[in-house]
Phi, psi and omega in degrees: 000142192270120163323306162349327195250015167231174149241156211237129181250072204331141189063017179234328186096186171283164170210149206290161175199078224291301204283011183215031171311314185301346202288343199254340177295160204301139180191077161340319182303313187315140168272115155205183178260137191305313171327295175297343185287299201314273202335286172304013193259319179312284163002300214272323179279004158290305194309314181313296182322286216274009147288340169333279213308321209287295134023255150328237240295357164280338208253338183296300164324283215291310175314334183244029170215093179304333192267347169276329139337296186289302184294316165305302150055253193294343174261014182301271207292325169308304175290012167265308139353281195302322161299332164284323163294354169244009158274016179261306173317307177297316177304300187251016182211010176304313187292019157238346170312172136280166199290329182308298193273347180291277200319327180293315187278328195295300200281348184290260172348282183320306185296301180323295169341307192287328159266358174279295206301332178318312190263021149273076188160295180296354145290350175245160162305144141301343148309303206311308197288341191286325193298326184294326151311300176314319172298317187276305164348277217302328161297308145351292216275322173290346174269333159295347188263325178305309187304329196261352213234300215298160173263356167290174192266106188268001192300345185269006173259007203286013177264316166276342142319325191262338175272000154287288196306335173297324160295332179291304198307346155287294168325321181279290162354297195281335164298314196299324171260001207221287210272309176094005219251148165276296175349280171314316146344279174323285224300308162327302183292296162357278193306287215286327154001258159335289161340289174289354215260346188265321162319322145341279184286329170302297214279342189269322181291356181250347185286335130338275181322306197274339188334122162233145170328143185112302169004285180287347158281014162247177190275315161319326155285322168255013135313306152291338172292344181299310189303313184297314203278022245200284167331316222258329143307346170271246284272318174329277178301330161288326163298324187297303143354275178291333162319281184336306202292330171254359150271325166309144164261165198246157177297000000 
């Protein structure tokens, strides 16, 4: 179930509320309490940070351990899987977890990550990859910051935003097994740029949108601050990716 797609009842938690999703649309106007917005808003980029860190230090580990690298390996495509199955989980099935079973996979997910990203990162230098980074902040923080201030609605792109992303994620599929092509890489990477750098600003503006008083003192709230930050860490990693790809120097 999509956030978007619930409402929030004070002393009550969320409820599902399938017929009042427009209710979630982008509204400058909309009254809440700000105190409580900061705080979630704190929540979902704490939560965010520390899959980053948990990431970064796993990826960190394998690189400078060859024999760990190595063993790991043969288990790249099983963890790669697992991983799509738990953005799928996280995604469409948070409002029926527990705060418990959210938080494991969110921080579960990071870590795995960090080891698929290992043997992506040992194709580049480590200047080319730290810089790259740097590059990926700093483009973050500005589109996160346009997505949380601006007053336009970005909600009307969120159907062509999610059907790019689907389209890259065939393209890339279909480069890796079929086409083979660098060109065609780059060019993929061009696009999801673009693509994430609008995702960006979309997911930090709905986290405003979906926001109801309260929020952040419950356990039913920081469960979502998991999900958002759980969005805005994919949007993260992904721009990071393609960044690499056309920036990075390679080993």
């Amino acid at each position: 179930m999509d956030p978007r797609q619930t409402r929030f009842d004070q002393g009550q938690g969320y409820t599902t509320h399938e017929g009042q999703a427009s209710a979630f649309a982008f509204n400058p106007e909309r009254q809440v309490d700000q105190g409580g917005l900061a705080k979630f808003i704190s929540q979902v980029y704490l939560w965010m940070v520390a899959g980053l860190f948990i990431t970064a230090g796993v990826s960190l580990t394998i690189l400078n351990n060859a024999s760990l690298a190595e063993a790991l390996m043969p288990f790249f495509w099983p963890l790669l899987i697992g991983k799509l199955i738990v953005v799928f989980a996280l995604v469409s099935r948070v409002h029926s977890m527990s705060l418990v079973t959210a938080t494991s996979l969110f921080l579960g997910y990071s870590a795995v990550n960090g080891i698929t990203l290992t043997y992506l990162l040992a194709m580049y230098t480590p200047a080319s990859a730290a810089n790259v980074f740097m590059v990926t902040a700093g483009t973050f923080g500005i589109m996160a910051f346009y997505g949380l201030t601006t007053k336009q609605d970005l909600t009307k792109w969120s159907s062509l935003l999610m059907m790019a992303v689907v389209g890259i994620f065939i393209a890339m599929l279909m480069n890796f097994f079929f086409i083979q092509s660098s060109v065609f890489s780059l060019a993929i990477s061009c696009l999801a740029v673009f693509i994430f750098v609008g995702l960006i600003a979309y997911d930090n503006q709905m986290i405003k949108a979906t926001y109801m008083d309260g929020m952040e003192t419950t356990g039913e709230g920081t469960k979502y601050a998991i999900l958002a930050a759980f969005h805005l860490y994919l949007d993260f990693i992904a721009l990071y990716i393609h960044l690499l790809n056309l920036l990075g120097d390679r080993d």
